[in-house]
C-alpha positions as a printed NumPy array, in Angstrom:
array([[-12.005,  -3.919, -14.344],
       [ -9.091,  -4.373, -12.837],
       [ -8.64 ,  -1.562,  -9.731],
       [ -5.28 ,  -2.787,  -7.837],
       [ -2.13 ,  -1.432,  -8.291],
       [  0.985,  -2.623,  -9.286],
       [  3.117,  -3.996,  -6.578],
       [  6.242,  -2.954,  -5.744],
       [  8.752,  -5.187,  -4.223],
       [  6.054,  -7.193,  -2.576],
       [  4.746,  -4.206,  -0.426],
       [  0.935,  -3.242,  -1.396],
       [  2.286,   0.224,  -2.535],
       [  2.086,   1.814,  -5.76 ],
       [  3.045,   5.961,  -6.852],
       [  0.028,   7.374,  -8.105],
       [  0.726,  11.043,  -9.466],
       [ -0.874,  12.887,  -6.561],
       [  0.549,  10.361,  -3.67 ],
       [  0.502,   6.724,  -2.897],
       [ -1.926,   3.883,  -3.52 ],
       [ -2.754,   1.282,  -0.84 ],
       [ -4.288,  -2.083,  -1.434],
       [ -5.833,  -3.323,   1.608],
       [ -7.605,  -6.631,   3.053],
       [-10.267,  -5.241,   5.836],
       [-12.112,  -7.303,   7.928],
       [-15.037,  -5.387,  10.103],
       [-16.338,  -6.053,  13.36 ],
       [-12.716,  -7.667,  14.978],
       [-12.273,  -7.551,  18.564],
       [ -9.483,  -5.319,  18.057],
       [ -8.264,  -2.494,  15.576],
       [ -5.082,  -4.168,  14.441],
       [ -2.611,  -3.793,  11.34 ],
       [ -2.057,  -7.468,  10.858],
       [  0.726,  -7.657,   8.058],
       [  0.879,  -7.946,   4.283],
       [ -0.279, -11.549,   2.888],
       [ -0.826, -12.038,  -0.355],
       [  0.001,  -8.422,  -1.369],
       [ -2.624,  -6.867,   0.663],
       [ -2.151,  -5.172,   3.893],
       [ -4.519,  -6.671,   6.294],
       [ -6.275,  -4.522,   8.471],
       [ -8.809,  -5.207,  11.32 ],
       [-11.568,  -2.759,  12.759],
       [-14.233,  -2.977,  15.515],
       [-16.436,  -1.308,  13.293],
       [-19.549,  -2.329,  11.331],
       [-19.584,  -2.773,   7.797],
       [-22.799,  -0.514,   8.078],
       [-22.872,   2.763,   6.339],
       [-19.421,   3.385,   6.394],
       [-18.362,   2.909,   9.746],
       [-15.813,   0.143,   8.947],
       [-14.079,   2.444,   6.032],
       [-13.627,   5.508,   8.14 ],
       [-12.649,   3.057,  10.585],
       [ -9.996,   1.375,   8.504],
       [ -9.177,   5.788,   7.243],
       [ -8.653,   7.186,  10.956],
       [ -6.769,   3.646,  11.917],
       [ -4.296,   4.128,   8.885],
       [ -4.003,   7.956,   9.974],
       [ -3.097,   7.098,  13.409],
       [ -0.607,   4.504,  13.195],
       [  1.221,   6.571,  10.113],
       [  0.88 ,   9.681,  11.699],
       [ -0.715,  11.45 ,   8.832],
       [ -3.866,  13.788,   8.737],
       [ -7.101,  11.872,   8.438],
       [ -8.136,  14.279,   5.347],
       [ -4.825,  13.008,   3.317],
       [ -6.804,   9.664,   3.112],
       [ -9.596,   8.197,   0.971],
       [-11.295,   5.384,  -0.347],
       [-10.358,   5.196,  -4.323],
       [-11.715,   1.501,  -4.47 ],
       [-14.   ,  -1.117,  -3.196],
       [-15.807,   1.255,  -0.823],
       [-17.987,  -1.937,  -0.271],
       [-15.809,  -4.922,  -0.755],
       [-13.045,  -6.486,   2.104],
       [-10.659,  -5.515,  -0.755],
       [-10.419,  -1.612,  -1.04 ],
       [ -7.72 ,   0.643,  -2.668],
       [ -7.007,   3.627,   0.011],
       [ -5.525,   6.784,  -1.528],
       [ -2.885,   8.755,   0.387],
       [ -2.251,  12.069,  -0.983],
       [  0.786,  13.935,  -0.405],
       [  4.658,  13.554,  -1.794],
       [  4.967,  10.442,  -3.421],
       [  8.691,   9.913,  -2.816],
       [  8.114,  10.762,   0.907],
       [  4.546,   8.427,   1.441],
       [  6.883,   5.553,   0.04 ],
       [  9.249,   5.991,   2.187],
       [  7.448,   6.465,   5.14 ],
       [  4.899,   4.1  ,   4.512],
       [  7.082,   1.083,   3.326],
       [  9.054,   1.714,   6.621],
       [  6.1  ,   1.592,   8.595],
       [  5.065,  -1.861,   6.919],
       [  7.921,  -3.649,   6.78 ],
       [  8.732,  -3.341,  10.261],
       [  5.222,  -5.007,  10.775],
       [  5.508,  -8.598,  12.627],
       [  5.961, -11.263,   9.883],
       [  2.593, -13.273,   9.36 ]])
């Protein structure tokens, strides 16, 4: 089974009906907690965190909440809890996660 979205323009975002859909590319125990970029049509995200129970999702959750300014309870793991490749759900106003979100993305440093 297939669990990534469609992607829109190239960005890793899809419009789910209660918010956005996020397809990420996390790698655990960096030196740094970095948003690297989209390749491939996955946003690549670093944490310092473990892979070990959890730690490197809620990591990857309260890095994503930070950067985008949104609350930490908005987000969730929908997919690949324990995979690299995991499927983050933002909840909220579709229309207004795109917008935001895309923004936030595209004005990431090319990679």
């Amino acid at each position: 089974m297939r669990i990534w979205p469609r992607i829109c323009s190239r960005l890793p975002l899809s419009i789910a009906q209660d918010g956005v859909r996020l397809a990420v590319r996390l790698t655990p125990r960096s030196r740094a907690e970095r948003i690297d970029g989209v390749v491939d049509g996955v946003l690549k995200v670093a944490v310092t965190a473990p892979p070990a129970e959890n730690q490197a999702n809620e990591a990857l959750l309260r890095l994503l909440a930070r950067e985008w300014r949104l609350p930490r309870r908005d987000l969730s793991i929908a997919g690949g809890a324990k995979s690299r490749n995991k499927l983050v759900r933002i909840a909220g106003d579709p229309p207004e996660l795109m917008r935001r979100i895309s923004a936030a993305i595209t004005a990431l440093p090319a990679t």
